[in-house]
Backbone and ligand atoms as CSV (ligand in chain L), in Angstrom:
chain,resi,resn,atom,element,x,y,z
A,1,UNK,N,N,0.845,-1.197,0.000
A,1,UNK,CA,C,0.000,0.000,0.000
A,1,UNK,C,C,0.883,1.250,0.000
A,2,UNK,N,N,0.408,2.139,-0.266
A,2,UNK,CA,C,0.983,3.633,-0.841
A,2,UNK,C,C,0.116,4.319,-0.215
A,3,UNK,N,N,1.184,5.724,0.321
A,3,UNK,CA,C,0.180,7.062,1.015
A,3,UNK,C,C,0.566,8.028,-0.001
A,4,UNK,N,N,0.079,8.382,-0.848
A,4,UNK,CA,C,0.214,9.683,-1.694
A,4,UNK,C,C,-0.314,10.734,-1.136
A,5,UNK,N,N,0.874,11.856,-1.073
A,5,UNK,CA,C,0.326,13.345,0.085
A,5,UNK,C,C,0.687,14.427,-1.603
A,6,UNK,N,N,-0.310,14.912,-1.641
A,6,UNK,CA,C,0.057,15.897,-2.830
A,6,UNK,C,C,-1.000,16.956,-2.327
A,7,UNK,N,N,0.098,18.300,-2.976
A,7,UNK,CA,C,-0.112,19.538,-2.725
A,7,UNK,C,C,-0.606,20.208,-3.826
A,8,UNK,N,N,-1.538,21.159,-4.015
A,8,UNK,CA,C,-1.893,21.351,-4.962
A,8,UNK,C,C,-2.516,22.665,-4.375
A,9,UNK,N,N,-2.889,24.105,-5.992
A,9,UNK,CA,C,-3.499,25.073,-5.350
A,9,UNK,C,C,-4.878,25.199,-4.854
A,10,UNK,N,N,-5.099,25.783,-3.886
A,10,UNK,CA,C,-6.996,25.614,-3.237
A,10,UNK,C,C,-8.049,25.943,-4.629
A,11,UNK,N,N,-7.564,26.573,-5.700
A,11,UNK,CA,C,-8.145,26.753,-6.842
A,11,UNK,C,C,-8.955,24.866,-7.625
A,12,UNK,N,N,-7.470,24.363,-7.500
A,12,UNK,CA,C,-7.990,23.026,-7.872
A,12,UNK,C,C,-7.983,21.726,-7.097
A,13,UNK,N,N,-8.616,22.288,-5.446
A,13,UNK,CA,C,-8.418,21.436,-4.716
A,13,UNK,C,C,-9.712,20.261,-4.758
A,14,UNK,N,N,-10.725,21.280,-4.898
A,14,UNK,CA,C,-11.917,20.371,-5.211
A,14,UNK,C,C,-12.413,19.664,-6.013
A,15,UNK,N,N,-11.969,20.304,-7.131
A,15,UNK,CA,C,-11.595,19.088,-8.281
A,15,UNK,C,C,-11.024,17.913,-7.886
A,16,UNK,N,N,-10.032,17.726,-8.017
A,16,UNK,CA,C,-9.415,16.878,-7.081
A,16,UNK,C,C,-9.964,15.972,-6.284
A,17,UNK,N,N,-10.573,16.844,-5.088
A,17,UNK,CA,C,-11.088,15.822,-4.299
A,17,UNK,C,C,-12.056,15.127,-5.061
A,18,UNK,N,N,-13.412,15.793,-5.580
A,18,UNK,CA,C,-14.363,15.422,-6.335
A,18,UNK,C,C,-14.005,13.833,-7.107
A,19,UNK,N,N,-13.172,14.397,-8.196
A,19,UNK,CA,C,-12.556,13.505,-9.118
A,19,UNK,C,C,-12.024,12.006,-8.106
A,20,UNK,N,N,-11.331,12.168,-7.440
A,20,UNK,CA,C,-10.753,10.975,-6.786
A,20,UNK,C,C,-11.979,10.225,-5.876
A,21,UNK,N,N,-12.785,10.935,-5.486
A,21,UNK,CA,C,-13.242,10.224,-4.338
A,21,UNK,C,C,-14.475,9.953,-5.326
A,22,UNK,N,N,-14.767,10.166,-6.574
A,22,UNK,CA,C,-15.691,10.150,-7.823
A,22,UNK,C,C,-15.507,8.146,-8.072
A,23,UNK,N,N,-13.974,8.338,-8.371
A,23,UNK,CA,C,-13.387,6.953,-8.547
A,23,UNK,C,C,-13.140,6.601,-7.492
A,24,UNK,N,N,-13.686,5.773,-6.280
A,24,UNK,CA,C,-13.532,5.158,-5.106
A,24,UNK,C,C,-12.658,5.539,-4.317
A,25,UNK,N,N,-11.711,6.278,-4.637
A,25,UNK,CA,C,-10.590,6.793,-3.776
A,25,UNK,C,C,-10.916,7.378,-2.187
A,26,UNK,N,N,-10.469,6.849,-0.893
A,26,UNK,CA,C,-10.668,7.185,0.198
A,26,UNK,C,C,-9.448,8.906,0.552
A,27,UNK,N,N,-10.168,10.135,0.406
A,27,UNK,CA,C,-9.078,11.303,0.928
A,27,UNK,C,C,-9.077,11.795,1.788
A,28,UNK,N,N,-8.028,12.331,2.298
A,28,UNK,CA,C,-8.229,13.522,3.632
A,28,UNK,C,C,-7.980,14.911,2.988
A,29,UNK,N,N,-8.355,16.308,3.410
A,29,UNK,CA,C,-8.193,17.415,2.547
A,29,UNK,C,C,-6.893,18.447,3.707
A,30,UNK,N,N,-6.472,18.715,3.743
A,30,UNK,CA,C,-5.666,19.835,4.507
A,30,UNK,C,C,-5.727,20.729,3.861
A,31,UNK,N,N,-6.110,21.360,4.960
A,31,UNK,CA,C,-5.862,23.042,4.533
A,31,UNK,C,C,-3.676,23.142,4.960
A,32,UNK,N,N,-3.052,23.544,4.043
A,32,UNK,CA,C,-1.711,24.038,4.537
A,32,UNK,C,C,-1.361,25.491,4.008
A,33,UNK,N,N,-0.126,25.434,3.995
A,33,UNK,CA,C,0.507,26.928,3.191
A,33,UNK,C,C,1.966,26.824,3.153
A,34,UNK,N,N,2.210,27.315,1.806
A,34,UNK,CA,C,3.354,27.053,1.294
A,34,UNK,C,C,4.425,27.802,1.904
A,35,UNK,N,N,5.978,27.482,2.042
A,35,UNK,CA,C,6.422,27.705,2.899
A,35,UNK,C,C,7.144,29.010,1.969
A,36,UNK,N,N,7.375,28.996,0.632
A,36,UNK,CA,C,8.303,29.891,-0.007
A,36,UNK,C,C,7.198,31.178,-0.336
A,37,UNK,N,N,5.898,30.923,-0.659
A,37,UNK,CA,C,4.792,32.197,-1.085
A,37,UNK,C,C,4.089,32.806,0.374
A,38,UNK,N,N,4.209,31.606,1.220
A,38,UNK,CA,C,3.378,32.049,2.437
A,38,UNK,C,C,1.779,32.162,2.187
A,39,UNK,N,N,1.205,31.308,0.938
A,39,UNK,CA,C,-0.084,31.716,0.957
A,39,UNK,C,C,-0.633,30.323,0.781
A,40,UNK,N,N,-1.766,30.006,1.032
A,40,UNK,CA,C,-2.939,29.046,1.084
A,40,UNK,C,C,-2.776,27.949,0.110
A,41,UNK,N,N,-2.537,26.296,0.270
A,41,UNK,CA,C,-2.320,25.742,-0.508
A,41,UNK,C,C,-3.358,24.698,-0.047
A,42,UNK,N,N,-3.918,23.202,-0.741
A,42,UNK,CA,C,-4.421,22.205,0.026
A,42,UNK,C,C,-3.932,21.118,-0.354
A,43,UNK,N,N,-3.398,20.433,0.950
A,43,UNK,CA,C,-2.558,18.682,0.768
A,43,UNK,C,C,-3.644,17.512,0.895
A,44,UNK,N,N,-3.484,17.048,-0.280
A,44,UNK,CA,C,-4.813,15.917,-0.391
A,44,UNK,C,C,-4.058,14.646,-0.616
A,45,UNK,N,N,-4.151,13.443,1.501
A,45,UNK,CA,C,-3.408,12.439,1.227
A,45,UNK,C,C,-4.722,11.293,0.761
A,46,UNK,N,N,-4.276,10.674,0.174
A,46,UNK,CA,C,-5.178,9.044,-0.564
A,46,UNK,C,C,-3.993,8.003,0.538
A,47,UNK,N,N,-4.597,6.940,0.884
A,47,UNK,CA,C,-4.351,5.638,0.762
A,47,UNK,C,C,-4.551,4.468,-0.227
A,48,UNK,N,N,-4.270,4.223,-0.776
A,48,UNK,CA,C,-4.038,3.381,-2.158
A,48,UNK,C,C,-3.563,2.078,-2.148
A,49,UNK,N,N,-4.415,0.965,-2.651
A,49,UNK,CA,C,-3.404,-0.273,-2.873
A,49,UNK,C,C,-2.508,0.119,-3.970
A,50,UNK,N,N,-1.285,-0.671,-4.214
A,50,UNK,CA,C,-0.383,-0.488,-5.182
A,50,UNK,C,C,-0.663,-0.663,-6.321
A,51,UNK,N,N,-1.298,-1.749,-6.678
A,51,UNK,CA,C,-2.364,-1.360,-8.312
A,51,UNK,C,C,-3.357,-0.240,-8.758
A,52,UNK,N,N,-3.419,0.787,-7.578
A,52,UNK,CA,C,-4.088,1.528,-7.879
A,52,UNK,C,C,-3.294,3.466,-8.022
A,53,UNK,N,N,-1.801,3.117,-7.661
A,53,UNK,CA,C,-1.489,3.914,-7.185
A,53,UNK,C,C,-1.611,5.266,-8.572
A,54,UNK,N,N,-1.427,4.449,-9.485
A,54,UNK,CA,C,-0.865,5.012,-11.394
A,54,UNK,C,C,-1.994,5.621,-11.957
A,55,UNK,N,N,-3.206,5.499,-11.468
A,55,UNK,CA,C,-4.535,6.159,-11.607
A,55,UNK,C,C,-4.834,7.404,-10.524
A,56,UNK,N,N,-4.439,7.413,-9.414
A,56,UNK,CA,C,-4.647,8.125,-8.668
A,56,UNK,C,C,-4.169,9.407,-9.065
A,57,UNK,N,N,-2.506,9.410,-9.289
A,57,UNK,CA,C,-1.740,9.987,-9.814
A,57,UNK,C,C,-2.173,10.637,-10.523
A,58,UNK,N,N,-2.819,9.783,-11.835
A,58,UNK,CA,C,-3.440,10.248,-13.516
A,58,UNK,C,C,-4.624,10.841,-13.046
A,59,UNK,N,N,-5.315,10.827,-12.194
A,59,UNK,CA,C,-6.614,12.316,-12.214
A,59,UNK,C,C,-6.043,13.111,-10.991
A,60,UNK,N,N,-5.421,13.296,-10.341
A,60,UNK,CA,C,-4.600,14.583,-9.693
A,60,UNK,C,C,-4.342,15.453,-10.559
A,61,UNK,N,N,-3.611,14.408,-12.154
A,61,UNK,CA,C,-2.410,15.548,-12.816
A,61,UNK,C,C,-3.638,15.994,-13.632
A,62,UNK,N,N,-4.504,15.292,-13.836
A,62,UNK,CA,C,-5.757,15.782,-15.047
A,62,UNK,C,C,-6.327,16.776,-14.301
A,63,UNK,N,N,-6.204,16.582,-13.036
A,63,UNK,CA,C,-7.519,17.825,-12.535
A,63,UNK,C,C,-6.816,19.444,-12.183
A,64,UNK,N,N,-5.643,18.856,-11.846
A,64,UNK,CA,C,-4.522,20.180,-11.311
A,64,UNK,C,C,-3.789,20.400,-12.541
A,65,UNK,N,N,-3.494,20.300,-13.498
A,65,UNK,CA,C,-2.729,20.066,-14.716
A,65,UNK,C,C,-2.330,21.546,-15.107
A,66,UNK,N,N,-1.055,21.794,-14.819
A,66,UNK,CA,C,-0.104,23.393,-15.022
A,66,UNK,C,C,-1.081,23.723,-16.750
A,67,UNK,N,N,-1.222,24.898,-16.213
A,67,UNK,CA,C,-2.044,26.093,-17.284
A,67,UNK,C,C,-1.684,27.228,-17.475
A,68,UNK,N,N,-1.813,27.973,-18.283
A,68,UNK,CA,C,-1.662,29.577,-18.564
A,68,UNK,C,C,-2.925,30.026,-18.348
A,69,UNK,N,N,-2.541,31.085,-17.465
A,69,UNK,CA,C,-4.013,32.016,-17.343
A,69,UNK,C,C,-3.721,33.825,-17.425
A,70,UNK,N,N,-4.811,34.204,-17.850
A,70,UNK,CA,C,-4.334,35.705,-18.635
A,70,UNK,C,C,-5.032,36.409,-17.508
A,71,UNK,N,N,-4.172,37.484,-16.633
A,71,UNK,CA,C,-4.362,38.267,-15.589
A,71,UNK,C,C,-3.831,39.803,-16.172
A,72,UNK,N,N,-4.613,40.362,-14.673
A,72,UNK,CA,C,-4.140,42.444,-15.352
A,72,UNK,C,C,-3.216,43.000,-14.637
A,73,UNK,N,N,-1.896,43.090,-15.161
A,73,UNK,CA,C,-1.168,43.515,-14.488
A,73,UNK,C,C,-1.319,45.156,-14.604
A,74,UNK,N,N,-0.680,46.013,-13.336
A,74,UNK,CA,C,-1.101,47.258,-13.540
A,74,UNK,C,C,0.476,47.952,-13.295
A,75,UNK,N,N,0.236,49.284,-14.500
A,75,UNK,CA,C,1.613,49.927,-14.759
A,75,UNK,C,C,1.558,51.235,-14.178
A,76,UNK,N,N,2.811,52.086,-13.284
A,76,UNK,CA,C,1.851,53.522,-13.424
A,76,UNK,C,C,2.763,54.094,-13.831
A,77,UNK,N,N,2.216,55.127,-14.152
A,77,UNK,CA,C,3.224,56.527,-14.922
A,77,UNK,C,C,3.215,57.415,-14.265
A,78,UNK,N,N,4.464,58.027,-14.402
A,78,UNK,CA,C,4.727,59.397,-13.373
A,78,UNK,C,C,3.605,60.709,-13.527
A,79,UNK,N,N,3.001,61.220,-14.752
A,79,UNK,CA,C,2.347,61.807,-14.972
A,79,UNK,C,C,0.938,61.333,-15.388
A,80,UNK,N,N,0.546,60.444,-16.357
A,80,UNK,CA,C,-0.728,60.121,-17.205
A,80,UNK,C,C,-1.534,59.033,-16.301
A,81,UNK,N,N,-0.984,58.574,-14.654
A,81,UNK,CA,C,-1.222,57.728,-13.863
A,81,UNK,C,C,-1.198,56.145,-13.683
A,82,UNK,N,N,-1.949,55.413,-14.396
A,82,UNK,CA,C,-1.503,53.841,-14.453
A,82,UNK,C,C,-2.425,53.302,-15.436
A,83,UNK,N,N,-2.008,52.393,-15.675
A,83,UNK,CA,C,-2.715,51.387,-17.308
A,83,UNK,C,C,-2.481,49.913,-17.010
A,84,UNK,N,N,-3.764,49.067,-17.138
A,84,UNK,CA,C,-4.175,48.081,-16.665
A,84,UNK,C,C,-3.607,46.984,-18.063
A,85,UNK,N,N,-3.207,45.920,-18.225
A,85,UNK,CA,C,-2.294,45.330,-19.058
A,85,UNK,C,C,-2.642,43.835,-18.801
A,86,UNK,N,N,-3.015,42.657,-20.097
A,86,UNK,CA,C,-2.975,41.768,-19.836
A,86,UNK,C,C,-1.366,40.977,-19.712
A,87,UNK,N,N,-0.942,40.086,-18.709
A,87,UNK,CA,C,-0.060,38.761,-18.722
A,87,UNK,C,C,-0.708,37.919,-18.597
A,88,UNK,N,N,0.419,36.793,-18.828
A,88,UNK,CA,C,0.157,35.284,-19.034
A,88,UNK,C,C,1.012,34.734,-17.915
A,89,UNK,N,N,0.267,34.237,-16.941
A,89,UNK,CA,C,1.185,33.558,-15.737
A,89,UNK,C,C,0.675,32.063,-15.765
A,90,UNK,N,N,1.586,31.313,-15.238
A,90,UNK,CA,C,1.440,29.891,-14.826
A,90,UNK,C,C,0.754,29.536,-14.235
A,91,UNK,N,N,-0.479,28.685,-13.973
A,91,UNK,CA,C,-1.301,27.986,-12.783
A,91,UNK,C,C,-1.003,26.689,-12.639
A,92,UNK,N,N,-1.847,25.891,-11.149
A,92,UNK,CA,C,-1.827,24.758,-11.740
A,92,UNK,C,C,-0.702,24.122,-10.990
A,93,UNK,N,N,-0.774,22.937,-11.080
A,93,UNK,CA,C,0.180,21.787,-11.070
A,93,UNK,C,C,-0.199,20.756,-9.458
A,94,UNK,N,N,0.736,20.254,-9.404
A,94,UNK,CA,C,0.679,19.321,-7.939
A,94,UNK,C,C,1.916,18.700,-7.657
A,95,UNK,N,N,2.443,19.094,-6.739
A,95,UNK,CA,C,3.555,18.370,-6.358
A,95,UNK,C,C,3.053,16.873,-5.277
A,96,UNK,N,N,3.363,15.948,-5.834
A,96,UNK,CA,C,3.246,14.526,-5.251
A,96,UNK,C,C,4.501,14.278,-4.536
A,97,UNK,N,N,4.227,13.122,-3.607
A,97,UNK,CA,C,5.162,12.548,-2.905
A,97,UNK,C,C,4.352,10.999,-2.721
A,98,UNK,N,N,4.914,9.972,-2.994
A,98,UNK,CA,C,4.441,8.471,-2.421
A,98,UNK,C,C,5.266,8.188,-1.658
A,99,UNK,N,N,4.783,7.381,-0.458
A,99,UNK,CA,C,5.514,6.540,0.383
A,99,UNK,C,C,4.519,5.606,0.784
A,100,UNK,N,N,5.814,4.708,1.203
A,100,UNK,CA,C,5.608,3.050,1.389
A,100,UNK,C,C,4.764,3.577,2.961
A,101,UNK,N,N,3.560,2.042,2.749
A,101,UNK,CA,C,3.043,2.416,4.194
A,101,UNK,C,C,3.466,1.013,4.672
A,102,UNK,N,N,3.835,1.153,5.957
A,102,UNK,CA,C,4.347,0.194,6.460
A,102,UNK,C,C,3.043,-0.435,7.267
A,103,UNK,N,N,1.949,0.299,8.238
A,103,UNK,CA,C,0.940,-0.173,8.085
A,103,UNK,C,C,-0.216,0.108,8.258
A,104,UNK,N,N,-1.529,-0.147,8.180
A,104,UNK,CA,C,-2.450,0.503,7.520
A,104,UNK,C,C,-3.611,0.088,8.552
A,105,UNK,N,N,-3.894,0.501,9.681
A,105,UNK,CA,C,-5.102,-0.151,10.737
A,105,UNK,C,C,-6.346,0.809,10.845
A,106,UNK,N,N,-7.358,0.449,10.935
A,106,UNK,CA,C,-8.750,1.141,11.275
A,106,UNK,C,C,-8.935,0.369,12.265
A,107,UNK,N,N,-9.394,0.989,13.601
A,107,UNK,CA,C,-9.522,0.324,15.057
A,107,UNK,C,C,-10.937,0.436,15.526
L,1,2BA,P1,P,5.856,24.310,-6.564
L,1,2BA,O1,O,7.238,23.747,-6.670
L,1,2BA,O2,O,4.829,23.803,-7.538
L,1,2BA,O3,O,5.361,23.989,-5.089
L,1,2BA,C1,C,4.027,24.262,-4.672
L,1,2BA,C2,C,3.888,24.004,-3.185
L,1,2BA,O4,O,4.148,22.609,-2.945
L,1,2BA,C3,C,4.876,24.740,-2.317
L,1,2BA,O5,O,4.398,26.033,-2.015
L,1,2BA,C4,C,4.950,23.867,-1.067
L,1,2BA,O6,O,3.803,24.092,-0.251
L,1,2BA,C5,C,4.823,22.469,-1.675
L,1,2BA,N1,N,6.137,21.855,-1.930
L,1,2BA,C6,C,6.815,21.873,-3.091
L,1,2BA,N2,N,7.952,21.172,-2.974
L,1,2BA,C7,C,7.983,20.721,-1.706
L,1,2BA,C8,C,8.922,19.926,-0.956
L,1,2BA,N3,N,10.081,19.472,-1.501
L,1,2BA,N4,N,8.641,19.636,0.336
L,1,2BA,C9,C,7.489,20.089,0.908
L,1,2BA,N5,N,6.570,20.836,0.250
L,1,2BA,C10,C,6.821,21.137,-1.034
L,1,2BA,P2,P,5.458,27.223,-1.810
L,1,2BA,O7,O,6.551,26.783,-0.895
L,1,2BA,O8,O,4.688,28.423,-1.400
L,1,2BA,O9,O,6.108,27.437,-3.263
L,1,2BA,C11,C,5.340,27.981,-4.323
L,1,2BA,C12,C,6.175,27.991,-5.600
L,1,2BA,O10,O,7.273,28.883,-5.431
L,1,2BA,C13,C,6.808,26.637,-5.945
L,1,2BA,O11,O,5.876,25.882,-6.692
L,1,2BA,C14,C,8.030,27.047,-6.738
L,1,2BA,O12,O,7.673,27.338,-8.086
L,1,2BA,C15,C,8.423,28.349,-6.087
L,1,2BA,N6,N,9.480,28.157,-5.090
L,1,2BA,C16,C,9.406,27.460,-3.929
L,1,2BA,N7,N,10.539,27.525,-3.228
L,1,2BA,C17,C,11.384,28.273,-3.969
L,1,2BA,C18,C,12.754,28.719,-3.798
L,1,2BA,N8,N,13.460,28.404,-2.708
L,1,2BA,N9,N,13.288,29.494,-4.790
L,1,2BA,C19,C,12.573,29.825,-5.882
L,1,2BA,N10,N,11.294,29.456,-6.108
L,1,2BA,C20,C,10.702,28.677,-5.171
């Protein structure tokens, strides 16, 4: 058995959960926060038999799956004041971690 703890943004946390626990998957949700942005992230661990681990994986990455999204960045000028501007920033993704469970009891 496998504990997969993956982090992902609160944007696509519910997806996520949705999706997994859609396909039988048993989750827990954490609220955490990232240690380098300091802002709001959610760690969603599964318990998994090992035949199942390669699917679990495959709708995490489908549901969190790194994107471009078009936001307004804002410019100002010394005189004419400021001007609102589309970018293209990164969303998205999930950092995973599996580990071996050594053992697995409901009491
Ligand atoms: P990611 O690498 O996609 O990481 C997203 C979040 O996943 C992290 O949030 C952290 O909560 C968790 N995480 C990632 N790797 C981890 C690990 N090895 N152990 C435990 N937790 C881990 P943040 O720490 O707020 O980082 C947000 C994003 O900032 C990162 O996205 C990465 O693109 C960037 N970043 C993080 N640390 C950095 C650093 N020292 N220098 C430059 N950029 C950094």
């Amino acid at each position: 058995m496998k504990l997969i703890l993956s982090i992902v943004s609160n944007d696509d946390a519910n997806g996520v959960a949705n999706t997994l626990t859609k396909n039988g998957f048993q989750i827990t949700k954490i609220a955490t926060t990232g240690g380098f942005l300091k802002a709001g992230n959610t760690s969603i661990i599964v318990g998994v038999e090992d035949e199942k681990l390669q699917e679990a994986i495959d709708l995490i990455g489908k549901e969190a799956k790194k994107r471009k999204e078009v936001t307004s960045a804002t410019a100002t000028y010394d005189v004419s004041g400021f001007a609102s501007f589309p970018v293209e920033v990164s969303v998205g993704g999930a950092t995973i971690f599996v580990l071996d469970v050594e053992q697995f009891i409901k009491i």
